[in-house]
N, C-alpha and C positions, 0 to 999 in steps of 0.2 A: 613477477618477471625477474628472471637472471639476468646478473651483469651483464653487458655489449660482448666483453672476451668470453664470457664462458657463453650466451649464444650462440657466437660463432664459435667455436669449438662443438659445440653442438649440432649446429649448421656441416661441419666437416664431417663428423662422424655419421649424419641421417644422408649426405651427399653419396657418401663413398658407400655406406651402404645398401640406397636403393639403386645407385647406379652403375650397380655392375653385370646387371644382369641389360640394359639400354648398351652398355659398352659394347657386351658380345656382340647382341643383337646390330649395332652401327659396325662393328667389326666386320659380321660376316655379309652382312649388306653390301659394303662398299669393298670386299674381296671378291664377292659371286658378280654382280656388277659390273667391275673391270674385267675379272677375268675371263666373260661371258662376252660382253658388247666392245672393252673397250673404254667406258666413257666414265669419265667419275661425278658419280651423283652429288649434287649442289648440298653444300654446307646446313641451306637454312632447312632443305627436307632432312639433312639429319636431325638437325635439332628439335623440330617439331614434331619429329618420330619418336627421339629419344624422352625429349617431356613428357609426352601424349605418353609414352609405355610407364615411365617412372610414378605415374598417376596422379599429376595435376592437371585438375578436371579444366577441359577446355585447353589444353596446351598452351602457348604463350600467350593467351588472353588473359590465362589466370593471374599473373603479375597486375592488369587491370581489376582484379576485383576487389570491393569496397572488403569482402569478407578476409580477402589474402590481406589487401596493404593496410588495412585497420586490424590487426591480429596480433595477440599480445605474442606471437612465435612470428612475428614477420622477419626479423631477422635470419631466426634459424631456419627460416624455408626457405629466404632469398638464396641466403648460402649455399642451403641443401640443394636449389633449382641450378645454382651456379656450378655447383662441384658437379652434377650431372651430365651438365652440358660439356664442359670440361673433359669428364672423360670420354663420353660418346664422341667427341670432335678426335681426339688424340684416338682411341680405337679407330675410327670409321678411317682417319686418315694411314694409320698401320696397315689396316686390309687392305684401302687403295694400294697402296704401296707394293705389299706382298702379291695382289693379284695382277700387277704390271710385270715384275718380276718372275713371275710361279711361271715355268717351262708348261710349252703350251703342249706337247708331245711328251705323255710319258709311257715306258713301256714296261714289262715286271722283269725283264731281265736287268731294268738301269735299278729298277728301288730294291734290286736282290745284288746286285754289285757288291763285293767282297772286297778287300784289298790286303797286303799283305803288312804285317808291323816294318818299319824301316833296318830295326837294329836286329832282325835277322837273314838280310841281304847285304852281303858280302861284294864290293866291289875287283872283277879281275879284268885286266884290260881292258880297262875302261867302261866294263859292260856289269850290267848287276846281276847278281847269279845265288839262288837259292840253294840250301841243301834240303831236300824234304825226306822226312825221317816217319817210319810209322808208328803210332801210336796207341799203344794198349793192344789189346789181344788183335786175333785176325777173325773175322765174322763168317760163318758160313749165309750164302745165299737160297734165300727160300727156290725148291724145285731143283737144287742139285744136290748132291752127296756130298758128306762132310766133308773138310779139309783136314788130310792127314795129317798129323803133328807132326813130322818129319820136316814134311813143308810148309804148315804155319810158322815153325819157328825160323824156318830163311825166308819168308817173306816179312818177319817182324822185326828179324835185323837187317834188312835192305835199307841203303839207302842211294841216294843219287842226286846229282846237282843239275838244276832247271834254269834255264834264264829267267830273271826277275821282273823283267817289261813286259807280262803278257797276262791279259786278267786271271785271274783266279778261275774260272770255270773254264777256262782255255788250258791252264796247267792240270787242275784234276782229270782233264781228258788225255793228257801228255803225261801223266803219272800212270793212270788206268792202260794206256796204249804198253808202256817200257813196263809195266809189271807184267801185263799179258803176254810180250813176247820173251821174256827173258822167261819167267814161268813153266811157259805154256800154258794158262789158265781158259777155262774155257768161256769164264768170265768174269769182269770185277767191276767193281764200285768202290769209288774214290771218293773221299770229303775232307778237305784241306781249311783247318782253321789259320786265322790271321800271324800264329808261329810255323808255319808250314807244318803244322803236324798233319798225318795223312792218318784218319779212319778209313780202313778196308776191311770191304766185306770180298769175301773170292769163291769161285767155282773149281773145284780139282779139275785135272785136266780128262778129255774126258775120251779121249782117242789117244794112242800111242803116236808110233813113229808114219803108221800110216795118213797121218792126217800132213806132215811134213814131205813125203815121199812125189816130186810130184809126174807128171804122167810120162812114161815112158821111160822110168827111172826107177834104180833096186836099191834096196840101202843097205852097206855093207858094214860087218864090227869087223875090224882090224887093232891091231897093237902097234903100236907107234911112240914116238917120242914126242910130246906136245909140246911146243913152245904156249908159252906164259902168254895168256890175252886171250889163245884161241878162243871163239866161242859160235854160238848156234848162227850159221848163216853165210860163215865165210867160206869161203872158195879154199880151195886145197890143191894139192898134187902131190900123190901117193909114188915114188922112187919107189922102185921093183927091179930084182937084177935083169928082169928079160925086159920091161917097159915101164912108161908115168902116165899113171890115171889121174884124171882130174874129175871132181867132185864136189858138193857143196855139202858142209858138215850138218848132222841132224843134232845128231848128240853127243857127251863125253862124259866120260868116267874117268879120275885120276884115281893113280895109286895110295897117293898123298893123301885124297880124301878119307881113302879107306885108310890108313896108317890112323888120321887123326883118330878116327870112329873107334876102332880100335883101342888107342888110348884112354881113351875117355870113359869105353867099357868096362865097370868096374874094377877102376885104377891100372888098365892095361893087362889085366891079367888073361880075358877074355884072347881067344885066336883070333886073326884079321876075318873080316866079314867077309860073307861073300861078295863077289862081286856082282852077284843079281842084284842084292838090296842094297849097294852102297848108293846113293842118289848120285842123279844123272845132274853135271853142275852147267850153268848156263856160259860158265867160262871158268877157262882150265886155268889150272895155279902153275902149269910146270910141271915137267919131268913124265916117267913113262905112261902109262893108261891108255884107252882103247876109246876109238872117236869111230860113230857109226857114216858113212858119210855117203852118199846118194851120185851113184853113176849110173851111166848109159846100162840098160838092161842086155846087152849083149857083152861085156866088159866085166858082167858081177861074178860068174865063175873061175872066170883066171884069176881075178883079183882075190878071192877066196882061196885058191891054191899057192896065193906067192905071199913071200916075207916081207914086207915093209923095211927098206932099208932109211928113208929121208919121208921128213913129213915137211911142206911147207907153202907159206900163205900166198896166196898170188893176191895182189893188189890189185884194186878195181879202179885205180887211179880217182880222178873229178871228173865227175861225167858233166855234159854242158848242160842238162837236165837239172843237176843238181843245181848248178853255178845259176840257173834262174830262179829257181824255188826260193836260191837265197836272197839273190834282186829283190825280188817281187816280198818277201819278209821283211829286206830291210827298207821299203818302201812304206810298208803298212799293209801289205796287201795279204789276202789269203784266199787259199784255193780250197772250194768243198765240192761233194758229190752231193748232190738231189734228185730226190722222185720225186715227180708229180705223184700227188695224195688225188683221188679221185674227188671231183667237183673241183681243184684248182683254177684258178682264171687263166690259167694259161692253155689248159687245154683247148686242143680245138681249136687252136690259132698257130701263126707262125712266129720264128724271131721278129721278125722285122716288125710286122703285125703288134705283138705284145710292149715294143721298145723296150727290152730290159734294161740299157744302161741310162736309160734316159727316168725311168720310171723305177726304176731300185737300186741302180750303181753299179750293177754288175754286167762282166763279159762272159757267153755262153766258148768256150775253150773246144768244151767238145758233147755231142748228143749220142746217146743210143734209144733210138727208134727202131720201132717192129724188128727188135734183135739184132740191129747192128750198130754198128759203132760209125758216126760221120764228125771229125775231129774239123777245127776251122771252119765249122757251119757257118750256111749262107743265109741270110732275111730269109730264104724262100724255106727252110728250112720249118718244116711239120713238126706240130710238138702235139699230146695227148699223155692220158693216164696213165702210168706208171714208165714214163722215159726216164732216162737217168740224166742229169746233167751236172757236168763238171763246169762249177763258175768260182772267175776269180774276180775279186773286190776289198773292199775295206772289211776290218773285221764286221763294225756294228751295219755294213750292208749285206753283204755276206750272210749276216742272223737275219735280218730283217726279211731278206728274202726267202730263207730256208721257213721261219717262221708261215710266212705269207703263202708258199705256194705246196711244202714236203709235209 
């Protein structure tokens, strides 16, 4: 028989390692356990679990046997029995611990949560504000037609600043949205790593000016003077020596553009391009070029015969529309459109009937039922498969319900 120290030293090493596999084991015991019932299992069933597994026959009987405590290894068992116990008590009370703890609700959009690095968020009046930049090539999406090189490469040197307060999957939708419209793409996919870098994949656009033109309305190319800023969407009025058209802009081409193109054409030597193939810019730099821009279809052949004397922006001032969307944001709140997905629990019942705010957070704003639109619905208000509804709520209610019912 070894010396009492090296025993025990002996006793540590045969402890620790038949008892790590009782540890798990009292680990996830007293984790599933709590996190299941609630209640935490008694001390001494751990211990008699953890022995009984470690394989001392008879579990704490064996300390009584004439064969354990008359054994010339009595020492190094008691040890080995003790350091078992030891850790299966410190395990089992860890998983109690963690299963009191552990969120009883979890969903895949919280354990796929994103967030951004700190030291690429820029503080400006008081508010934090990204720039998000794209990264590496630009991807064509499966089932559309390539993207032109022309326009891969202004969509690869795009950039733009986002507010920093709003998660990650909410800004790649707000990224996808301002490339779509500045573009025109017909469609895009955004993926925004923790430096805000943006991987996009994009669709060429896939309709002309037709697709912008809207009913009842012609789109005219005129030569004009652009002021610096204009771009796709803003209101105009076209000055003409006999009258002033108003209009909203579809498209523009500056001259500048074509100047630069030009230059750059091997070393400037090339003539200015034409102006069919100089790209159409989502907003003008200044100075002369030709802006296509959508009036009343009885209004597009005068304007077609007259000279553009003054080109300029009319201001759509703050509409009270807006001045709420912003309320309602800088509350926490947000506004989405949902279908009912067919088999939703909503179907087939009314507001009032389903309690949305009671039962998911949110306020029904406005329904469209068998093709119309009823804005301020009432409780008595019919809901069914494929209505549309506009609700507003908190972000993660908001998801939970589009989740739950679209």
């Amino acid at each position: 028989m070894a010396s009492f120290p090296v025993e025990v030293l002996f006793g540590l090493y045969l402890g620790i390692l038949t008892g790590i596999v009782p540890a798990l084991v009292s680990w996830a015991f007293g984790f599933v356990f709590k996190y299941v019932t609630g209640v935490t299992v008694p001390a001494f069933g751990v211990v008699v679990l953890s022995v009984a597994i470690a394989g001392v026959n008879g579990g704490l009987l064996a300390l009584n046997d004439p064969t354990f405590t008359q054994s010339a290894n009595q020492v190094r068992l008691s040890v080995a029995v003790i350091v078992v116990l030891m850790l299966s008590l410190y395990a089992h009370n860890a998983g109690d611990k963690m299963g009191a703890e552990f969120p009883r609700k979890l969903s895949l959009r919280r354990l796929t949560d994103r967030t951004l690095s700190t030291d690429v968020i820029e503080l400006v009046g008081g508010r934090g504000q990204v720039a998000v930049r794209v990264s590496g090539d630009v991807g064509d999406m499966e089932g559309y037609p390539a993207v032109p090189a022309d326009l891969r490469r202004e969509i690869r040197e795009w950039t733009a600043t986002f507010p920093a307060d709003v998660p990650v999957v909410e800004l790649e939708g707000r990224v996808a949205d301002r490339l779509r419209t500045e573009f025109d793409l017909a469609d895009v996919a955004v993926t925004l790593d923790e430096r805000a870098r943006a991987t996009v994949n994009a669709a060429p656009p896939l309709g002309g000016l037709s697709k912008r033109v809207p009913a009842g309305k012609r789109g005219v190319s005129v030569r004009a003077l652009l002021p610096t800023g204009t771009a796709r969407g803003d209101e105009i009025a076209l000055a003409t020596p006999d009258r002033t058209y108003r209009g909203e802009v579809l498209s523009l081409r500056s001259d500048r553009a074509a100047e630069r193109t030009a230059d750059v054409t091997d070393g400037g030597t090339e003539p200015a391009p034409d102006p069919a193939t100089t790209p159409s810019l989502p907003v003008a730099d200044g100075g002369d070029g030709r802006v296509t821009v959508a009036v009343d279809t009885g209004q597009a052949s005068s304007l077609l015969g007259s000279t553009v004397e003054r080109l300029s922006i009319q201001s759509r001032g703050t509409r009270r529309e807006y001045e709420l969307l912003s309320l309602l944001r800088r509350a926490g709140n947000r506004i989405r459109k949902v279908t009912l997905r067919e088999g939703a629990p909503l179907a087939g019942t009314t507001i009032g009937d389903a309690a949305l705010r009671d039962a998911y957070g949110v306020t029904v704003l406005a329904v469209r039922h068998a093709g119309r639109w009823q804005f301020a619905p009432r409780g008595s208000q019919a809901l069914d498969t494929g209505d549309d509804l506009f609700v507003v709520g908190s972000y993660d209610a908001v998801t939970a319900f589009r989740e739950a019912v679209a």
